[in-house]
C-alpha positions as CSV (number, residue, x, y, z in Angstrom):
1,X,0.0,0.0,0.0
2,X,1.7,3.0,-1.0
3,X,0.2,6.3,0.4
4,X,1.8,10.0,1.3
5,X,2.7,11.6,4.5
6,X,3.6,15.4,5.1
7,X,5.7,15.5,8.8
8,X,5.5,19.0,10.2
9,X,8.1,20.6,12.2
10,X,9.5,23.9,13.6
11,X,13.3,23.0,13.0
12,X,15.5,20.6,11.5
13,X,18.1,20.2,14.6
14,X,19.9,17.5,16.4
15,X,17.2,16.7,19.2
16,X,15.4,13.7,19.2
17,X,11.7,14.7,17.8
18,X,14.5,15.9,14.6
19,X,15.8,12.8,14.2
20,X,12.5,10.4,14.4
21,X,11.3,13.3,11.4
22,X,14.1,12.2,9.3
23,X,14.3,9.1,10.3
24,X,10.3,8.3,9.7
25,X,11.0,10.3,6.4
26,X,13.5,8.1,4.8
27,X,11.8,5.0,5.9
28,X,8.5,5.6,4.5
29,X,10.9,6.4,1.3
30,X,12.0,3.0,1.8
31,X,8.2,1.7,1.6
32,X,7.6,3.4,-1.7
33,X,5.1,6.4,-0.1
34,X,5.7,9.3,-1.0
35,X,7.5,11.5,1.9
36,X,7.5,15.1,2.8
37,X,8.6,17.7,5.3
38,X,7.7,21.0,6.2
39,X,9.9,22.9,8.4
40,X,11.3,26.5,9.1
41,X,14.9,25.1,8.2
42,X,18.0,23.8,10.5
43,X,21.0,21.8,10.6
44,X,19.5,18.1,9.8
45,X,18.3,19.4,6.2
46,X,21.6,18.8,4.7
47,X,21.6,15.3,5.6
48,X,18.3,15.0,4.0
49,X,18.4,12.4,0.3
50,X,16.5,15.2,-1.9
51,X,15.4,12.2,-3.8
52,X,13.8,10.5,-1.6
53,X,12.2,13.4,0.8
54,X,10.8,16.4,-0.5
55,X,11.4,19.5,2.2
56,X,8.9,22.6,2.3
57,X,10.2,25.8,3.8
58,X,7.6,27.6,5.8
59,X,7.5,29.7,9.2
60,X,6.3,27.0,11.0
61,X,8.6,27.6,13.8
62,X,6.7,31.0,14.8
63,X,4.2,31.4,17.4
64,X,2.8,34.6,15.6
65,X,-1.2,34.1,15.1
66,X,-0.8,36.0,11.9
67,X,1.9,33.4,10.5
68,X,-0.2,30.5,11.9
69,X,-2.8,31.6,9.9
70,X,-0.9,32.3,7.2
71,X,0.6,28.7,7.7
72,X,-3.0,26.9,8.0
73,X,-4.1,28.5,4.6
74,X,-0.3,27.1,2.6
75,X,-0.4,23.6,4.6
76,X,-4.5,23.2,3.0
77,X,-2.9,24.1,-0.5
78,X,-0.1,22.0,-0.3
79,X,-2.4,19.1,1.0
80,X,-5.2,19.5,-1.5
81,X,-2.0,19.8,-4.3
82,X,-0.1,17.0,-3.4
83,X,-2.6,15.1,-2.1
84,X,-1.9,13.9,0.9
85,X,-3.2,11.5,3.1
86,X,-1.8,11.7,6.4
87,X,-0.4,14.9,8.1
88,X,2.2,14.1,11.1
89,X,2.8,17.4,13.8
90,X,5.8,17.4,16.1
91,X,5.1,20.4,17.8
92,X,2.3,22.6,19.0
93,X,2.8,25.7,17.2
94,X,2.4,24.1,13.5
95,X,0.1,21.6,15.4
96,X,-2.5,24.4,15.2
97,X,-2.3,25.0,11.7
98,X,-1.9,21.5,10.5
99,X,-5.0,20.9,12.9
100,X,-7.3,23.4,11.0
101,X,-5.9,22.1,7.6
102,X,-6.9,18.6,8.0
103,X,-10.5,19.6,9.2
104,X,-10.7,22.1,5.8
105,X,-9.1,19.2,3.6
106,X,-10.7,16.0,5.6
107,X,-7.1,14.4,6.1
108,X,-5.7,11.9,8.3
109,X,-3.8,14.0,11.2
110,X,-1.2,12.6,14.0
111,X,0.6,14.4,16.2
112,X,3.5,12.8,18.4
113,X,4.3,14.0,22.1
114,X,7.7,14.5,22.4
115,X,7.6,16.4,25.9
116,X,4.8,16.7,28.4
117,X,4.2,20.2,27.6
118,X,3.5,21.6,31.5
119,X,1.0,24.3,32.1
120,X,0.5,26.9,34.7
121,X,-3.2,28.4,33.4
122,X,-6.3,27.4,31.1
123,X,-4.8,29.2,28.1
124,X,-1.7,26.8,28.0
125,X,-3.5,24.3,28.7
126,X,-6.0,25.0,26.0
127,X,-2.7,26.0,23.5
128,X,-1.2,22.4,24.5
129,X,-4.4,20.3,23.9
130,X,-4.0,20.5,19.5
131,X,-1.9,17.4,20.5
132,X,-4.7,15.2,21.5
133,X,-7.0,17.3,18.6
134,X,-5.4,14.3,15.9
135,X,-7.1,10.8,14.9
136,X,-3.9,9.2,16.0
137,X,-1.5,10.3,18.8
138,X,1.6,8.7,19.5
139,X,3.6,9.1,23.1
140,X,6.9,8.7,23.0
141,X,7.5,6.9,26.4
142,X,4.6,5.0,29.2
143,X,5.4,8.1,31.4
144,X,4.6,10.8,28.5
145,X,1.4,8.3,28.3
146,X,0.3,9.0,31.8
147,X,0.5,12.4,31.4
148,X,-1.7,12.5,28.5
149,X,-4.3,10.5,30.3
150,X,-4.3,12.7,33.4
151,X,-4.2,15.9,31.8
152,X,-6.4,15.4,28.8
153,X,-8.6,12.0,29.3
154,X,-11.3,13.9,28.7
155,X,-10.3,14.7,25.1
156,X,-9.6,11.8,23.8
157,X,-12.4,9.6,22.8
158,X,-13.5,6.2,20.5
159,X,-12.5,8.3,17.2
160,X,-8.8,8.9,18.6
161,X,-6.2,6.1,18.9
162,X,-3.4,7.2,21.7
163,X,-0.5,4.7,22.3
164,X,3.1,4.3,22.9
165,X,5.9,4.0,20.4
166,X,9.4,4.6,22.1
167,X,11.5,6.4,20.3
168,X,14.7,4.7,18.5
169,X,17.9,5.6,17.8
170,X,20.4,4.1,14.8
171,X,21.9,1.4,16.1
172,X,24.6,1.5,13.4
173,X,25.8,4.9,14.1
174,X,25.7,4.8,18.1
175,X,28.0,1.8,17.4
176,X,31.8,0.9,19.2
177,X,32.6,-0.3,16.0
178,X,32.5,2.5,13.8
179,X,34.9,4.7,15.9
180,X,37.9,5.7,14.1
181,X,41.2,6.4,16.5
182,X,42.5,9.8,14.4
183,X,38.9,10.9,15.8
184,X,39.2,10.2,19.5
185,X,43.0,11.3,19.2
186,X,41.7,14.6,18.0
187,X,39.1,15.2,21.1
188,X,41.9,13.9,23.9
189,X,44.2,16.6,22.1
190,X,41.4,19.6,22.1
191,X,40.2,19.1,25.7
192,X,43.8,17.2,26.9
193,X,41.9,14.6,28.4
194,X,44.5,12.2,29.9
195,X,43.9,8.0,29.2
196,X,45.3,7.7,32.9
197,X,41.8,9.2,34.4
198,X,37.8,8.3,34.7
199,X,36.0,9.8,32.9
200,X,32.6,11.5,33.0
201,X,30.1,12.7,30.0
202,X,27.4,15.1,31.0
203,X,25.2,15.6,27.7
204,X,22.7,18.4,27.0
205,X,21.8,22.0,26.3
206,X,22.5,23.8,29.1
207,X,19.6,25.0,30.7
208,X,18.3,25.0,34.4
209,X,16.1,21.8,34.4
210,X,19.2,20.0,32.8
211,X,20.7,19.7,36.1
212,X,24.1,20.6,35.4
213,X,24.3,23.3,38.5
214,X,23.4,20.0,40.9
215,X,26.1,18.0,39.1
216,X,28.7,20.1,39.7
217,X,27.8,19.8,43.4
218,X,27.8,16.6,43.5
219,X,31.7,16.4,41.8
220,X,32.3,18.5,44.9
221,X,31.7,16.0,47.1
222,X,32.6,13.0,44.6
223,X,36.2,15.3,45.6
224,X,36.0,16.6,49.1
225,X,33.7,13.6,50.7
226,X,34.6,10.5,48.5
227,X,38.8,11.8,48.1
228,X,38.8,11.2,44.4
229,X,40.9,13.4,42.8
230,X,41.6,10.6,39.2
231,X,38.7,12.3,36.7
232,X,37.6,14.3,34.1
233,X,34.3,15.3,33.1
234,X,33.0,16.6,29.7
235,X,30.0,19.0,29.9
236,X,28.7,18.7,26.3
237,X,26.1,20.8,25.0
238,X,25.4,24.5,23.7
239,X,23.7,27.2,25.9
240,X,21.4,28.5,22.9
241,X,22.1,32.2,24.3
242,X,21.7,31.3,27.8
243,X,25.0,33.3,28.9
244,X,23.8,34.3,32.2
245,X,23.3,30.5,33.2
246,X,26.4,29.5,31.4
247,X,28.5,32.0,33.4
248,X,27.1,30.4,36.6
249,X,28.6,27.2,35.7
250,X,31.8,28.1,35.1
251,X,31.4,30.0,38.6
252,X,30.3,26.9,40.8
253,X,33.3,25.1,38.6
254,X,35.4,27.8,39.8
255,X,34.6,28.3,42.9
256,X,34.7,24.4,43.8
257,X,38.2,24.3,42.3
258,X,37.1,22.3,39.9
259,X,38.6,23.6,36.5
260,X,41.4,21.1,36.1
261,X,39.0,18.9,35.5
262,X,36.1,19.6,33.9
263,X,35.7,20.9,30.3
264,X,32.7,22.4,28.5
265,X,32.1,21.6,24.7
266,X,29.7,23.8,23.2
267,X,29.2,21.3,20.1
268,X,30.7,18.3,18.5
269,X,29.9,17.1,14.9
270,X,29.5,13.2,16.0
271,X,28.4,12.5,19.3
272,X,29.2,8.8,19.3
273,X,33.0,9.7,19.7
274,X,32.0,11.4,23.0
275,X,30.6,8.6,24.5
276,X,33.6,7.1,23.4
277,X,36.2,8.7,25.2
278,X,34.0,8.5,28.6
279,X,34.1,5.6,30.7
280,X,30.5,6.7,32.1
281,X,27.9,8.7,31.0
282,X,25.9,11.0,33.2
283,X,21.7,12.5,32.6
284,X,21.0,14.9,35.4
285,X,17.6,16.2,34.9
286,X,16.1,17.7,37.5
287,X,12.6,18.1,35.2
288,X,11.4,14.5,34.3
289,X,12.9,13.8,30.5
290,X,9.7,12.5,28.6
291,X,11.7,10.0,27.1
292,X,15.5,9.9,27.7
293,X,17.4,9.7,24.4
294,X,20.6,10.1,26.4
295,X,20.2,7.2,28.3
296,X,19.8,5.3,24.9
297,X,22.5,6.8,23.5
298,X,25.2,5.7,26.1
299,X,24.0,2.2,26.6
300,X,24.2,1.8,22.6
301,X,28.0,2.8,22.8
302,X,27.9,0.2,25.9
303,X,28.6,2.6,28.5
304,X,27.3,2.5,31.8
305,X,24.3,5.4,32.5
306,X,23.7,7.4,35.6
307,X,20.4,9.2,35.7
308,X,17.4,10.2,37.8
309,X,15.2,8.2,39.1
310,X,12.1,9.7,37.4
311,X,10.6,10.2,33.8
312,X,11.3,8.4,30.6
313,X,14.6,7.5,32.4
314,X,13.3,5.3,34.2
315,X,12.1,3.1,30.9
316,X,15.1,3.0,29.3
317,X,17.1,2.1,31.8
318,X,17.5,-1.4,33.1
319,X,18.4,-0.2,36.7
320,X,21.5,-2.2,38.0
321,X,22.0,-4.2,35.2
322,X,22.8,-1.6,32.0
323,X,23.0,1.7,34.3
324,X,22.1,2.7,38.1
325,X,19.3,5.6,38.7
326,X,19.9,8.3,41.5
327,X,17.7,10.2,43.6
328,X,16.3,13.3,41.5
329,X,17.9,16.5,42.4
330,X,19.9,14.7,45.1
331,X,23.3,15.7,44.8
332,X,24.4,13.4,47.5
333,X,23.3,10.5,46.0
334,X,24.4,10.9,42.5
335,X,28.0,11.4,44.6
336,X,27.8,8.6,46.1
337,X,26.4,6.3,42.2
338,X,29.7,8.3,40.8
339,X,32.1,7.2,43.5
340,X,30.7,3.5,43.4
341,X,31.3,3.5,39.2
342,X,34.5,4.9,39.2
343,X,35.8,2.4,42.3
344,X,34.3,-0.6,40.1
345,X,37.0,-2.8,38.0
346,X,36.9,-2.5,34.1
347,X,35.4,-5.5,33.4
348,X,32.5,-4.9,35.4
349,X,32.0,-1.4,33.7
350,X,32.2,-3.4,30.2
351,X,30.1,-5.8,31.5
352,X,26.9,-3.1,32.3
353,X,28.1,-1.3,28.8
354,X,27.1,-4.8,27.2
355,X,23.9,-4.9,28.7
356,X,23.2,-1.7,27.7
357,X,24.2,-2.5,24.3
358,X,21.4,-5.6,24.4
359,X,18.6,-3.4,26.1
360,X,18.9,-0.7,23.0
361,X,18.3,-3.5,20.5
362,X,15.7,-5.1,22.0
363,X,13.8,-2.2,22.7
364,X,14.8,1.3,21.2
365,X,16.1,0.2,17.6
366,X,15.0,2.9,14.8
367,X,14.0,0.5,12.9
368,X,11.5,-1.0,15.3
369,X,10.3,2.8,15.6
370,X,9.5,3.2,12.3
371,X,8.1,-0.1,11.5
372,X,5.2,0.6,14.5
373,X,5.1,4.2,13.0
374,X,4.1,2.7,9.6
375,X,1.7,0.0,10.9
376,X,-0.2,2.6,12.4
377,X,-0.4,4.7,9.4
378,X,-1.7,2.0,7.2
379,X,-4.3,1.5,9.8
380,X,-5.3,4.7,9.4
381,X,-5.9,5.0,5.6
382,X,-7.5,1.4,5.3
């Protein structure tokens, strides 16, 4: 059955609702549909096959009413043009417009929750609900799920299908295997990270909820409470003109007299070689992660996964057998995980990286992602 989808979304970038675009995209390719994209623009697109996906460039990143508008009158065009049969959102903004098209045009909409989308008033909560306004919407994680459900049961009714389908990652890419020694040679010799030491990868944008002000803490007392003076940590990931809250982290480093020993890397072209180069990997959220595509990440590349004990984080992670959960905003107790990982004996760190390695295939595979994501599709034109 061959059929054609149009995914909508803000921006082409690195995060995960980016990656299960393309990645849905180029299956669907794959499966002989015909595949398309609307998005504002963004660092993915040039990794996009032209021939397989056509990309659309629209505002659909702004919140402006005006632009949604204008957006909601080009997306009915484009539909009743290329005749499409399903419309896919991936975020709430364009979900409005895409929302409105599909009632104009009579077309097939899904919309995929890739956060839980918090609310403090009515008109949030009222901007937010276009997610559960689709005949098919797809959580990304059992604890995004529950959220739905509590928050907007009373939206969703016979005509609307909700489920789960956990995101995936490529397997291939987050792979040992593929790492190239000129590569890691290159990052040792830009941060002068020494082979001697432990050490720690901290992934993210740097933003409050991230938790990378508690983390710091805790490698105070990983230092001044456990004695361990052997490591190096890696703070990877950009501030996206958050200066003020970048500043304060280099501070607390400074001021814990920390700075021989941890690094901050605004961006790296291939994450894989990150993980890498660390012996452990570290999520520190102190907001629940609706999914936890870090946690994936690091057990693909078979390394050993520290991260709080609440949100998707808790799914992906096989706790005590392919990576340990702390308590949330605890910096005491993610001390005390880091001290007993970097006191444990190499073969018991490869042996948890190994798990981790099986857990990702069994469960988190792209290809398992886009296989369900397809299924539901054709249920959805039959």
């Amino acid at each position: 059955m061959s059929f054609k989808v149009l995914q909508v979304i803000p921006k082409l970038g690195y995060g995960g609702a980016e990656t299960g675009c393309y990645d849905i995209a180029h299956y669907l390719a794959e499966q002989d549909c015909k595949s398309y994209i609307i998005t504002s623009g963004g660092p993915l697109l040039k990794f996009i096959r032209k021939d397989k996906v056509k990309v659309i460039r629209l505002p659909v990143k702004s919140k402006n009413p005006i632009l949604i508008l204008l957006n909601t009158i080009l997306i009915s065009l484009i539909i009743i043009f290329l005749r499409i049969d399903i419309v896919h959102a991936r975020s709430r903004a364009p979900a409005w417009s895409c929302f409105v098209s599909c009632l104009i045009t009579r077309t097939k909409f899904v919309t995929t929750f890739h956060g839980i989308y918090n609310f403090s008033n009515g008109i949030k909560k009222f901007y937010n609900s276009v997610m559960v306004r689709s005949n098919l919407i797809i959580a990304g994680s059992n604890f995004v799920f529950n959220h739905i459900h509590k928050n907007y049961g009373n939206l969703i009714n016979a005509q609307k299908r909700l489920l789960v389908i956990f995101r995936g990652i490529n397997t291939e890419y987050f792979d040992n295997s593929n790492i190239t020694n000129d590569k890691v040679q290159n990052l040792y010799s830009s941060l002068k990270l020494s082979s001697e030491k432990f050490k720690i990868l901290l992934p993210g944008r740097l933003t409050r909820w991230k938790g990378q002000e508690m983390f710091i803490e805790s490698l105070n007392l990983l230092k001044t409470k456990y004695n361990k003076e052997n490591f190096q940590v890696i703070i990877l990931g950009s501030h996206q003109g958050r200066k003020v809250y970048f500043k304060k982290l280099i501070s607390a480093v400074e001021k814990y007299r920390l700075r021989d020993k941890v690094f901050f890397l605004q961006h790296l072209k291939e994450m894989p070689i990150a993980y890498y180069v660390s012996d452990m990997v570290v999520s520190s959220s102190i907001e629940p992660e609706a999914f936890g595509r870090i946690s994936v990440e690091a057990q693909a590349m078979r390394r050993p996964i520290l991260a709080s004990n609440h949100g998707g984080s808790t799914e992906t992670i096989v706790n005590g057998k392919s990576g340990f959960l702390f308590e949330n905003n605890n910096p005491e107790s993610l001390a005390e995980n880091l001290n007993k990982l970097i006191e444990m004996d190499k073969d018991k760190l490869q042996s948890i990286g190994n798990e981790g390695r099986k857990n990702v295939l069994k469960k988190f595979d792209v290809e398992q992602m886009c296989y369900s994501t397809f299924l539901e599709y054709k249920k959805l034109i039959k």
